[in-house]
C-alpha positions as a Markdown table, in Angstrom:
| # | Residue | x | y | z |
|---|---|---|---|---|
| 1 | Unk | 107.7 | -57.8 | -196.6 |
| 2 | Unk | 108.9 | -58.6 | -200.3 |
| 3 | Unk | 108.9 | -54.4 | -201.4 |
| 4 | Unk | 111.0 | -56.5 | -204.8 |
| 5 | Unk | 108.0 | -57.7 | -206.2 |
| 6 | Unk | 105.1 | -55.7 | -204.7 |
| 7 | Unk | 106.8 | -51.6 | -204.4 |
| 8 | Unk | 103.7 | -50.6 | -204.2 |
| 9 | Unk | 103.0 | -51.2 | -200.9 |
| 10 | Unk | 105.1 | -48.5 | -199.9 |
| 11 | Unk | 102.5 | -46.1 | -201.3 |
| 12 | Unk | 99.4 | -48.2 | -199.9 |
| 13 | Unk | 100.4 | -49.5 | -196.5 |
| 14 | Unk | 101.1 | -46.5 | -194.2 |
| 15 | Unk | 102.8 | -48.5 | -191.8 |
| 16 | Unk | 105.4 | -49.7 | -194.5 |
| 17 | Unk | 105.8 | -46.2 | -195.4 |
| 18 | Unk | 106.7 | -44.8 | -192.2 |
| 19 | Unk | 109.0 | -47.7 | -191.9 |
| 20 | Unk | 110.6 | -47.1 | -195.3 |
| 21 | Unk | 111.0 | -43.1 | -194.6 |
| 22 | Unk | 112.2 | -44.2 | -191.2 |
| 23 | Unk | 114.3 | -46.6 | -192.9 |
| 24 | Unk | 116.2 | -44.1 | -195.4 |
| 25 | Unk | 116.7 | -41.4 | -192.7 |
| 26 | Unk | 118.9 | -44.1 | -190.6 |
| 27 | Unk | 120.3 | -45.7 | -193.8 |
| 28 | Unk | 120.3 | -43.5 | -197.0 |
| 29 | Unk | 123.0 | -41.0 | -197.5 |
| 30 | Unk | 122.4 | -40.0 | -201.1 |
| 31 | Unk | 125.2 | -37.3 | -202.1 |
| 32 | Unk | 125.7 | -36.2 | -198.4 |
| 33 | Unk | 128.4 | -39.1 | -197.4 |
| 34 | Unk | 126.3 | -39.3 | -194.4 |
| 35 | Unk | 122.5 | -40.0 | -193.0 |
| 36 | Unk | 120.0 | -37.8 | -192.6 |
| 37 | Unk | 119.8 | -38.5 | -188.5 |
| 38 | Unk | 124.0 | -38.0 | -189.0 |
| 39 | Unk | 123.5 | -34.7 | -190.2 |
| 40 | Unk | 121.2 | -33.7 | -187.1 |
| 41 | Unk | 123.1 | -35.0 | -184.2 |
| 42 | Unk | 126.4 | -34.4 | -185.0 |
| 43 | Unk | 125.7 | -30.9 | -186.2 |
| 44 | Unk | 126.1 | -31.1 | -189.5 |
| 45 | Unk | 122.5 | -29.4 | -190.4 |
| 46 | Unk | 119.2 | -29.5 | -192.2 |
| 47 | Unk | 121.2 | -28.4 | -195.5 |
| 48 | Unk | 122.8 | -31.9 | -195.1 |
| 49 | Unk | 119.8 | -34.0 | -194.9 |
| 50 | Unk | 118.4 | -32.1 | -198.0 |
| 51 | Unk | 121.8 | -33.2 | -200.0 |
| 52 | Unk | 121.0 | -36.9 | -198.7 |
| 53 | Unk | 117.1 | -37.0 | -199.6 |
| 54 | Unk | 117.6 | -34.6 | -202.7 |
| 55 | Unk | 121.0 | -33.6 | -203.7 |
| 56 | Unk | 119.4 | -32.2 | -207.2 |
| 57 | Unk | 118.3 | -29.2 | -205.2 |
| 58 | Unk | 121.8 | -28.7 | -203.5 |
| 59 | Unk | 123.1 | -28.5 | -207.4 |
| 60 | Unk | 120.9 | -25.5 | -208.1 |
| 61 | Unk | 118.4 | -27.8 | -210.2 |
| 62 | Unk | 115.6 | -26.5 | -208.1 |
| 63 | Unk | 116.6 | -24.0 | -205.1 |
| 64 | Unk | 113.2 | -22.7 | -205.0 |
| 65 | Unk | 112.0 | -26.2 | -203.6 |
| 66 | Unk | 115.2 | -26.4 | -201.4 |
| 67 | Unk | 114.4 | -22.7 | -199.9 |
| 68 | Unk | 110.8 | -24.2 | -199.4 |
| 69 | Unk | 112.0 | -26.7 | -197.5 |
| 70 | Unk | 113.9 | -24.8 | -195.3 |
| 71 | Unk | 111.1 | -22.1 | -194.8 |
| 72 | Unk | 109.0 | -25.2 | -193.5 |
| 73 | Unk | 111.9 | -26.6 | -191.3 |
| 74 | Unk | 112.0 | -23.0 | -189.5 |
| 75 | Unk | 108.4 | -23.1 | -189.3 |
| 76 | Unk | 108.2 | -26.4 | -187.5 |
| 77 | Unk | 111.1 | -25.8 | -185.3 |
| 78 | Unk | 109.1 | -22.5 | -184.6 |
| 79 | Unk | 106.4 | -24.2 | -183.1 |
| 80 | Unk | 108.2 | -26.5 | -181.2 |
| 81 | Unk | 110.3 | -24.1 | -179.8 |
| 82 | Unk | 114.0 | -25.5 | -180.4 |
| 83 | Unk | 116.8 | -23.9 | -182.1 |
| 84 | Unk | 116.5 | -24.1 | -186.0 |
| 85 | Unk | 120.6 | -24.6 | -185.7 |
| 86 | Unk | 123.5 | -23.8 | -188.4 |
| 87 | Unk | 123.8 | -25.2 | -192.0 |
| 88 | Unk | 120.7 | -25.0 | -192.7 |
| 89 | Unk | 121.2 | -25.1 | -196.6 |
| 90 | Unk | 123.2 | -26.7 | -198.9 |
């Protein structure tokens, strides 16, 4: 798939854009020094994969947002009914 010269189709095909979110979470590291699926097997936390999707929130640009995205973390791992775990800000 040439995403070069045709980015949209991230926002069009929803089976490129599962495979580009999936794609970041095993690759992307942003500000964290480590991926997103890193952070959450090895321990590290949610906070972590926040600084690797969104450091800008770890840097106090937005901590409401960040807080939100916790809240919603805890509610999912609520329903699931597994451990929220440590770290979970940054």
């Amino acid at each position: 798939v040439d995403l070069l010269n045709n980015p949209d189709l991230v926002a069009t095909n929803s089976s490129i854009s599962w495979q580009t979110g999936l794609w970041y979470w095993m690759t992307g590291t942003g500000n964290a020094g480590t991926t997103s699926h890193n952070a959450m097997v090895n321990g590290q936390g949610f906070g972590t994969t926040i600084r690797a999707i969104n450091s800008i929130e770890c840097n106090g640009g937005n901590t409401a947002q960040m807080q939100s995205r916790v809240n919603l973390y805890n509610q999912f791992v609520g329903i699931l009914g597994v451990p929220a775990g440590g770290n979970l800000t940054c």
